[in-house]
SEZABA-984549 format. One line per field, with one value per residue (C-alpha): residue in one letter; chain; x, y, z; residue number from 1. Coordinates in nm, 2 decimals, m for minus. Example, Ala and Ser with C-alpha at 12.3 -4.5 7.8 and 13.67 -1.06 7.14 Angstrom:
# SEZABA-984549
type <- [A  S]
mol <- [A  A]
c1 <- [1.23  1.37]
c2 <- [m0.45  m0.11]
c3 <- [0.78  0.71]
seq <- [1  2]
//
This chain:
# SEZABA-984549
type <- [X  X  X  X  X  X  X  X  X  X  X  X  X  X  X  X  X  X  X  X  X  X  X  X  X  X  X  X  X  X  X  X  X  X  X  X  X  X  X  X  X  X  X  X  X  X  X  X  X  X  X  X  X  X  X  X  X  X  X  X  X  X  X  X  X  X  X  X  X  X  X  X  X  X  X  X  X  X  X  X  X  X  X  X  X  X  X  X  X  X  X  X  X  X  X  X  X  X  X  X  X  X  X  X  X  X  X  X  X  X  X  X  X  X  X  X  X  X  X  X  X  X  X  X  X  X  X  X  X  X  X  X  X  X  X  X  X  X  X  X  X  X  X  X  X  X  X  X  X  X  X  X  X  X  X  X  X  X  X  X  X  X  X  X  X  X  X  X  X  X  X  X  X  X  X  X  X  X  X  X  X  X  X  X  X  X  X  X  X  X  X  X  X  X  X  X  X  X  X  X  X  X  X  X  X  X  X  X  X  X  X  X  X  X  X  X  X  X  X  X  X  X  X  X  X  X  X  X  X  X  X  X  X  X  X  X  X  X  X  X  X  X  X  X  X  X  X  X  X  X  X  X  X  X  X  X  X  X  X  X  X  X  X  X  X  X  X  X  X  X  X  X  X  X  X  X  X  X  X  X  X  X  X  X  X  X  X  X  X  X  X  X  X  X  X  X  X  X  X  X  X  X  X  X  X  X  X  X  X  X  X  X  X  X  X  X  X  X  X  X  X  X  X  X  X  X  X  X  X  X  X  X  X  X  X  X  X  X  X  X  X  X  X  X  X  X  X  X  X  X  X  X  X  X  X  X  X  X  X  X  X  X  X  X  X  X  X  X  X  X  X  X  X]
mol <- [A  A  A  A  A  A  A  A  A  A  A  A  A  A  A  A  A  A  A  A  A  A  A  A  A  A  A  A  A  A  A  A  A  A  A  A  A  A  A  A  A  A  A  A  A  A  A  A  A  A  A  A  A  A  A  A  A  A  A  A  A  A  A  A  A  A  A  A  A  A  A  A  A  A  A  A  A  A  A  A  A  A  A  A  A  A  A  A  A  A  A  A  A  A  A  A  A  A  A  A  A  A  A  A  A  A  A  A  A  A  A  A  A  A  A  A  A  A  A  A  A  A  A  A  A  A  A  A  A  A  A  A  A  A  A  A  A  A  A  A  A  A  A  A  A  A  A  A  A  A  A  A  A  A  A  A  A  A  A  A  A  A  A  A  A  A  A  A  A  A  A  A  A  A  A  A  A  A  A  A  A  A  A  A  A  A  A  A  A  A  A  A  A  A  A  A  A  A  A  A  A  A  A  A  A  A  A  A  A  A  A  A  A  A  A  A  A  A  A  A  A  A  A  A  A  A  A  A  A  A  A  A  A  A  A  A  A  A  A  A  A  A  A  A  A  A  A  A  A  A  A  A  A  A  A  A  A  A  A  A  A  A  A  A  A  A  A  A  A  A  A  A  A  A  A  A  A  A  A  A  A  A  A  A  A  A  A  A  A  A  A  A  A  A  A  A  A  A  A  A  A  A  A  A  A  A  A  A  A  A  A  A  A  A  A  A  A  A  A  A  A  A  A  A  A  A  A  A  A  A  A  A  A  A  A  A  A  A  A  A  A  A  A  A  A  A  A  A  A  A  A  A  A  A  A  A  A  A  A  A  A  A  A  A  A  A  A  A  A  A  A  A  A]
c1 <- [m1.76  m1.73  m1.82  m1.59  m1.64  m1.72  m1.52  m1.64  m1.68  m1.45  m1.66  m1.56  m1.72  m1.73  m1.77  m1.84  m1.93  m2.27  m2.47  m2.36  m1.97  m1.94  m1.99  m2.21  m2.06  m1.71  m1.89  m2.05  m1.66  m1.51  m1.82  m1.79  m1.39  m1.49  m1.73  m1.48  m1.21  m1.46  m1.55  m1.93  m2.10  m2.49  m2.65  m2.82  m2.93  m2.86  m3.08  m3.05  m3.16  m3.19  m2.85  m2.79  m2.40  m2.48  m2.75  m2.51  m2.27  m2.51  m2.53  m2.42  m2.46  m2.70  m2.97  m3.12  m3.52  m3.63  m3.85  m4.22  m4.28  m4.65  m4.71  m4.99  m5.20  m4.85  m4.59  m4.26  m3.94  m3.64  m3.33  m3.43  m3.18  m3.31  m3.29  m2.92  m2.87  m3.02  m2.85  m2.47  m2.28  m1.90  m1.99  m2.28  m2.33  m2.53  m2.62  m2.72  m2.55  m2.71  m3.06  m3.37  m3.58  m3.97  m4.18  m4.25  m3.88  m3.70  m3.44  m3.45  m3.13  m2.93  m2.63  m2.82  m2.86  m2.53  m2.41  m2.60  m2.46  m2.11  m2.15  m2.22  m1.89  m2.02  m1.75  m2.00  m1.94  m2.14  m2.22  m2.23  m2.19  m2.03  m2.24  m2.44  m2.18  m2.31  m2.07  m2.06  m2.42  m2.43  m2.10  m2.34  m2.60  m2.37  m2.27  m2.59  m2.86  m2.99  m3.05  m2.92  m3.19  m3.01  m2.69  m2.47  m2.25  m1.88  m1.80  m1.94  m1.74  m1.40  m1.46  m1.47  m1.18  m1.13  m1.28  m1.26  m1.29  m1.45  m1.40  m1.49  m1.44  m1.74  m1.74  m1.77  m2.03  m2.19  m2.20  m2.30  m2.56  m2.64  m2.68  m2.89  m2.69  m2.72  m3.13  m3.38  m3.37  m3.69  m3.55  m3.20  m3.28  m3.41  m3.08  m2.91  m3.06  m3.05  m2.82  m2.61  m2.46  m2.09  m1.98  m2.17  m2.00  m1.63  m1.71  m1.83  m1.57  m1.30  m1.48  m1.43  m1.08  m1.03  m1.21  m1.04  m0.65  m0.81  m0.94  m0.54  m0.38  m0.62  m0.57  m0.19  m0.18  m0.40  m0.21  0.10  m0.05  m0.13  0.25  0.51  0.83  0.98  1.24  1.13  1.07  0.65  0.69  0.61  0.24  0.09  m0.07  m0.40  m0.68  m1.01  m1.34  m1.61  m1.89  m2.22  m2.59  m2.88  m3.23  m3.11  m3.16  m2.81  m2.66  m2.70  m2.46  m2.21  m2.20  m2.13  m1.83  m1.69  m1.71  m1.60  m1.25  m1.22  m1.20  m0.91  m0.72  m0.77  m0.96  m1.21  m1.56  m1.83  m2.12  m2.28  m2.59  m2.65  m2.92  m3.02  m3.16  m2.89  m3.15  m3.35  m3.70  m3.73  m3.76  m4.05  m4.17  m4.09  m3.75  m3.67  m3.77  m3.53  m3.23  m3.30  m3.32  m2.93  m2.80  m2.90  m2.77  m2.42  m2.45  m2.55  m2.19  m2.01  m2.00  m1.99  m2.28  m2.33  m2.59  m2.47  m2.55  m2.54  m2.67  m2.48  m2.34  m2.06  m1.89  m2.03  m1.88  m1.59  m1.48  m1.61  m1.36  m1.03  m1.08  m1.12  m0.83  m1.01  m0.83  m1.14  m1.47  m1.75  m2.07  m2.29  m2.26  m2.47  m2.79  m2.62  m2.44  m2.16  m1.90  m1.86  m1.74  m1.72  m2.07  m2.26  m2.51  m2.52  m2.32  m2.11  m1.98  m1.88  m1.74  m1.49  m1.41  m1.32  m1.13  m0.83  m0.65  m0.86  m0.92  m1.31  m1.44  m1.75  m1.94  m2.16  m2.48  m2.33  m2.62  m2.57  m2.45  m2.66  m2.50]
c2 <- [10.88  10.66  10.27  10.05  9.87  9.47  9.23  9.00  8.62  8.32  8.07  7.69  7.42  7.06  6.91  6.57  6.37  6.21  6.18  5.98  6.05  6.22  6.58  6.70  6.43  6.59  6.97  6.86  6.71  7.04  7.28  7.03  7.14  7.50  7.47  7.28  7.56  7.88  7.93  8.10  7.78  7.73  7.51  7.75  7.46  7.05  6.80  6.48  6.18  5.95  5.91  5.85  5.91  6.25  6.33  6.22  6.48  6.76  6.65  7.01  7.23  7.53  7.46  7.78  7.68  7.70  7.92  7.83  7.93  7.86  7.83  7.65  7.54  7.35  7.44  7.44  7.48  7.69  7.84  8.11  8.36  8.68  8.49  8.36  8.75  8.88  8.57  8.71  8.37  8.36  8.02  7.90  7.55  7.58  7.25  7.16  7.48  7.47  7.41  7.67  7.80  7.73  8.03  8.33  8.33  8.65  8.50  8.19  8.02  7.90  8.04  8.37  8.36  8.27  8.62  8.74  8.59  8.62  8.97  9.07  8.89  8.51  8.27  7.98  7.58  7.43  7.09  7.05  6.77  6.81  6.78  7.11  7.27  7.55  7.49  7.08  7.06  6.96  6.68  6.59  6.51  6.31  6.10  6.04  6.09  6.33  6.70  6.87  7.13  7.29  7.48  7.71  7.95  7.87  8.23  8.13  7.87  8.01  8.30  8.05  8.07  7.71  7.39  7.07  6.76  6.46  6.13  5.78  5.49  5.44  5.08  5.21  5.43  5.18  4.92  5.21  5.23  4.88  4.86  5.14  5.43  5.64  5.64  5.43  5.05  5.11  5.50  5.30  5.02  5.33  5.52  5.17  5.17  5.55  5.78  5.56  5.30  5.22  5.37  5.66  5.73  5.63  5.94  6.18  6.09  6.17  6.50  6.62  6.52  6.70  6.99  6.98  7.02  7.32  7.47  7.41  7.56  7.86  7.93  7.91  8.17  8.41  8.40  8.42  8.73  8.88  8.82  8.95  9.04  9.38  9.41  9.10  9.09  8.96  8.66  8.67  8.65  8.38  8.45  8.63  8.50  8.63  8.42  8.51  8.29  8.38  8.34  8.33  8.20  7.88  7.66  7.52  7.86  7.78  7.48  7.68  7.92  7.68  7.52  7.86  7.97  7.61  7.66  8.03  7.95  7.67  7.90  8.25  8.40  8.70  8.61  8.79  8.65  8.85  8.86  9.05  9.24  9.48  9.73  9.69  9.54  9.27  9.48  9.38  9.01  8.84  8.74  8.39  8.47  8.75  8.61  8.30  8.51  8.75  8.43  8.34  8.65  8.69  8.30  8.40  8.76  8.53  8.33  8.67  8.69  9.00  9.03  9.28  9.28  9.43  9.61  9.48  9.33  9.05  8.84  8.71  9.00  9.22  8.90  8.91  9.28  9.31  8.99  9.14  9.49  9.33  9.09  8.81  8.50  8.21  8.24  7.95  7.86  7.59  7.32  7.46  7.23  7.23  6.93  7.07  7.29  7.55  7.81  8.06  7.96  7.91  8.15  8.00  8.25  7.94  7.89  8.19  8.31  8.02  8.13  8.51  8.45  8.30  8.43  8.32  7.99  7.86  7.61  7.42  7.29  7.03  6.90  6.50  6.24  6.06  5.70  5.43  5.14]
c3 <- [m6.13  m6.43  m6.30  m6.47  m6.75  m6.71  m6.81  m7.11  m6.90  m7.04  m7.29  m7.22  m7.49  m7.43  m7.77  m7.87  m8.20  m8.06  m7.74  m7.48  m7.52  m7.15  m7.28  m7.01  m6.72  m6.81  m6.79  m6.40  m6.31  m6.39  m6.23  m5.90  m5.90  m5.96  m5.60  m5.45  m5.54  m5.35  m5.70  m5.71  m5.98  m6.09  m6.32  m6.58  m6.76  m6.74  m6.92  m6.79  m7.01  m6.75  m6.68  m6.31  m6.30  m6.47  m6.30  m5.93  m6.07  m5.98  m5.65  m5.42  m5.75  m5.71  m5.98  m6.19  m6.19  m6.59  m6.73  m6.80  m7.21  m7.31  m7.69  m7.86  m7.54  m7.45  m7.15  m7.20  m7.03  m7.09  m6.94  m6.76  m6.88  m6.68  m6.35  m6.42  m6.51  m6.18  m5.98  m6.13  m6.03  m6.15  m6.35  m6.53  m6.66  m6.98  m7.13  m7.55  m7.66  m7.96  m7.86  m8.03  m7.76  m7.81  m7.99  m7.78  m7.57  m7.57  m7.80  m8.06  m7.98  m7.64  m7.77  m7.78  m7.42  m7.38  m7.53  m7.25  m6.98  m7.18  m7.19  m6.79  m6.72  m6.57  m6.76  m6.90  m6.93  m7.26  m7.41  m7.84  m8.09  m8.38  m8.64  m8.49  m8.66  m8.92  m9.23  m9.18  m9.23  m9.55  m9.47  m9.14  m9.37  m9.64  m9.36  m9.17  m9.39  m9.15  m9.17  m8.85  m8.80  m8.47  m8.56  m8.43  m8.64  m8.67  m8.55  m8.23  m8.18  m8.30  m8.01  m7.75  m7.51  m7.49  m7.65  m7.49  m7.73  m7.56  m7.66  m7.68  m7.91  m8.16  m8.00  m7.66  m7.73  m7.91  m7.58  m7.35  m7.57  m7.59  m7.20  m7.19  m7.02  m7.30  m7.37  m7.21  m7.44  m7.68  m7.80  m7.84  m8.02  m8.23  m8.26  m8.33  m8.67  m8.76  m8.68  m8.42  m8.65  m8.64  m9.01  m8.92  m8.59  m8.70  m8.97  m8.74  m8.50  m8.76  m8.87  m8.50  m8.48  m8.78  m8.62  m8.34  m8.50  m8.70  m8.35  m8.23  m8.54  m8.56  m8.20  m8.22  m8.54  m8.33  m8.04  m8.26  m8.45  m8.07  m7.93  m8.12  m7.89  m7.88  m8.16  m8.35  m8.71  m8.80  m8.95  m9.33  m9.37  m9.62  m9.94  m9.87  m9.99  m10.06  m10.13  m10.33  m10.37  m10.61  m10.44  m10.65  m10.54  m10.61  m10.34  m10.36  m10.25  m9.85  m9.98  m10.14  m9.85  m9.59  m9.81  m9.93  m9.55  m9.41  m9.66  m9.57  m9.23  m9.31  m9.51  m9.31  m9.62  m9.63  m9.79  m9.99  m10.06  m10.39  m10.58  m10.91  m11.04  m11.29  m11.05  m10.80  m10.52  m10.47  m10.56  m10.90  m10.82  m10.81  m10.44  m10.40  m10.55  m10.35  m10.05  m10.12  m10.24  m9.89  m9.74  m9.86  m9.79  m9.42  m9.40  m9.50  m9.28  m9.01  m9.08  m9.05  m9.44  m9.57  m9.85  m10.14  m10.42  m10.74  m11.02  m11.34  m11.64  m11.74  m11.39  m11.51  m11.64  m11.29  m11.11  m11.26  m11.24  m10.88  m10.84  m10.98  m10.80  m10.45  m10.55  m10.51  m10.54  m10.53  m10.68  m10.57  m10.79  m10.82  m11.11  m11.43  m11.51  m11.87  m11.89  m12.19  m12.08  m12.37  m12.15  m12.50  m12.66  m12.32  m12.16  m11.82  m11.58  m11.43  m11.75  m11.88  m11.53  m11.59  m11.96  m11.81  m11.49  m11.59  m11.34  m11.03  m10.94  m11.03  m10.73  m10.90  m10.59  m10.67  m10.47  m10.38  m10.36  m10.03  m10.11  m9.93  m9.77]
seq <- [1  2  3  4  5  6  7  8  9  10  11  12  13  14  15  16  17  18  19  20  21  22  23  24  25  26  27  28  29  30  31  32  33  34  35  36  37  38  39  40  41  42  43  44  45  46  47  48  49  50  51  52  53  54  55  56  57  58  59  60  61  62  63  64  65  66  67  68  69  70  71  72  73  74  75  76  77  78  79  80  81  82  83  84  85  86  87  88  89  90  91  92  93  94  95  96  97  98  99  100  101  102  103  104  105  106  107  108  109  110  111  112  113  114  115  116  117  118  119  120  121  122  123  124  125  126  127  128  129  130  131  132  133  134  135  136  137  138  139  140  141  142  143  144  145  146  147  148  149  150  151  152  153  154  155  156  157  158  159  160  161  162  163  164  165  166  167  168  169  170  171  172  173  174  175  176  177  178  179  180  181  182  183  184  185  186  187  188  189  190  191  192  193  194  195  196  197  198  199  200  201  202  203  204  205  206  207  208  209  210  211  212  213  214  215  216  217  218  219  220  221  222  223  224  225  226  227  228  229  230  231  232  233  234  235  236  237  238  239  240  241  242  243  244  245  246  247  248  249  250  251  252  253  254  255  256  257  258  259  260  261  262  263  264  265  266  267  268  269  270  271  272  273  274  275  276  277  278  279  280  281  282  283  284  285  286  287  288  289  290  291  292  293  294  295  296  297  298  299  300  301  302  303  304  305  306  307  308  309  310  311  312  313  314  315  316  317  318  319  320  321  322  323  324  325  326  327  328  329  330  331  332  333  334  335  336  337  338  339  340  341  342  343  344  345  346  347  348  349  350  351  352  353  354  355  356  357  358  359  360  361  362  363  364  365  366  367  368  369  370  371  372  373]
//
């Protein structure tokens, strides 16, 4: 007898554009509903901060105990994934979605586990910000002057069943702050002068509005793409459009692959991510280059971008010809160090890519210096 297959459990994310916005208060109000309603509820993972109304929303919620992880003479706790797995609740609360699990866990990211859980059919609550976004990193760090280190890929995201925006006023935020219900008054004072300053948070609260009208839009065209009613003509489908964007070892590349991926996403696009060499692999590199180029490539497999390394001897022409028989319609590079654009004379790839595809449209991405108030 064939035991039936198990259903795929319901993601839920509670996104915010900084801490202390009532992500995780507004995840406890909906898992104390869930009890309330006979539904089967744990906490898989809730970190507190000190904040007593949070913390009295747990009050009567079945609480996962972490996982000890020892690494480096140090103990450390983590979501204890296997137990939440054995446990089989119809809910699980799963805080900091994009958290990386210490050195030595069974996986390297939260969201990791979360597959997991996802996957044996328990529906899971989660808390984000914003700017742990994969392909606004480099906006994220425009804005803020800080390097998000913790990211999740979009693709994770855009599977969610639902996404909840949270919000607050950058001046509210800013007084909870102030009267310490966010952190405890000598780690805010802190955040007051970095990453928690009004300009700051007015931006990053307009990046997640925007994000959150793309989440609508893309969610309305899939469901519009799912339902079509019996004897009903499709609705004529927009101009495909196909992204290519050209990695090299240059460090810029994870750049241009989080922009080219951020606007295929708008726009409904494929992707490729290519490199080109001689040999048609990476082996004839030399290690430090190799390494860096592999290092690209696994970034943008790792955004659900399909990669290929080519074979040729001259890129632009290889980039070119690959372009026109995939029909792609967008090719993305990085701005040449050369600072004349003779795309005729000019050895520099960049350049002469823009001389030959006349009839694709060239996207010169170039690395913006943060501007300092």
């Amino acid at each position: 007898m064939n035991m039936p297959e198990t259903q795929r459990g319901k993601l839920k994310i509670f996104m915010g554009y900084a801490a202390g916005v009532g992500k995780t208060y507004k995840m406890l109000e909906e898992a104390q509903q869930l009890k309330a309603a006979g539904v089967d509820v744990v906490v898989g993972y809730f970190e507190p901060h000190g904040r007593r109304e949070t913390i009295a929303k747990t009050e009567g919620l079945e609480i996962i105990p972490r996982q000890k992880v020892e690494y480096r003479g140090s103990v450390f706790e983590e979501m204890d994934t296997s137990a939440i797995l054995a446990r089989h609740p119809r809910t699980c609360l799963v805080d900091e979605f994009p958290h990386t699990n210490v050195p030595g866990s069974e996986r390297s990211k939260r969201w990791e586990d979360v597959e997991l859980l996802l996957a044996a059919g328990t529906d899971v609550l989660t808390t984000m910000n914003i700017q742990h976004l994969e392909s606004l990193n480099d906006q994220v760090w425009q804005i803020s002057g800080i390097r998000v280190r913790e990211t999740i890929p979009d693709w994770v995201v855009q599977q969610a069943d639902e996404v909840v925006m949270v919000d607050l006023t950058p001046r509210a935020l800013l007084h909870r702050l102030q009267r310490g219900v966010v952190y405890e008054r000598q780690k805010a004072n802190s955040a007051l002068k970095n990453f928690f300053r009004e300009s700051t948070l007015v931006a990053l609260r307009e990046m997640a509005l925007r994000q959150a009208a793309h989440e609508v839009e893309h969610r309305m065209m899939t469901d519009e793409r799912q339902f079509v009613p019996a004897g009903t003509a499709p609705a004529s489908p927009r101009k495909h459009h196909r992204i290519l964007v050209l990695v090299s070892p240059n460090p810029k590349s994870a750049m241009l692959i989080r922009r080219a991926k951020r606007v295929s996403d708008f726009i409904g696009a494929e992707c490729f991510a290519v490199a080109v060499e001689p040999s048609g692999d990476l082996s004839g590199l030399p290690q430090p280059e190799r390494e860096s180029l592999e290092q690209h490539l696994n970034f943008a497999r790792n955004l659900h971008i399909e990669t290929r390394v080519l074979e040729g001897d001259d890129v632009a022409s290889t980039v070119v010809d690959f372009g026109r028989r995939n029909q792609v319609t967008q090719i993305y590079l990085t701005r040449p160090a050369a600072r004349t654009w003779l795309p005729g004379l000019s050895r520099d790839p960049a350049q002469r890519i823009v001389g030959m595809a006349k009839d694709m449209q060239i996207v010169i991405v170039s690395d913006r210096e943060r501007v300092n108030e």
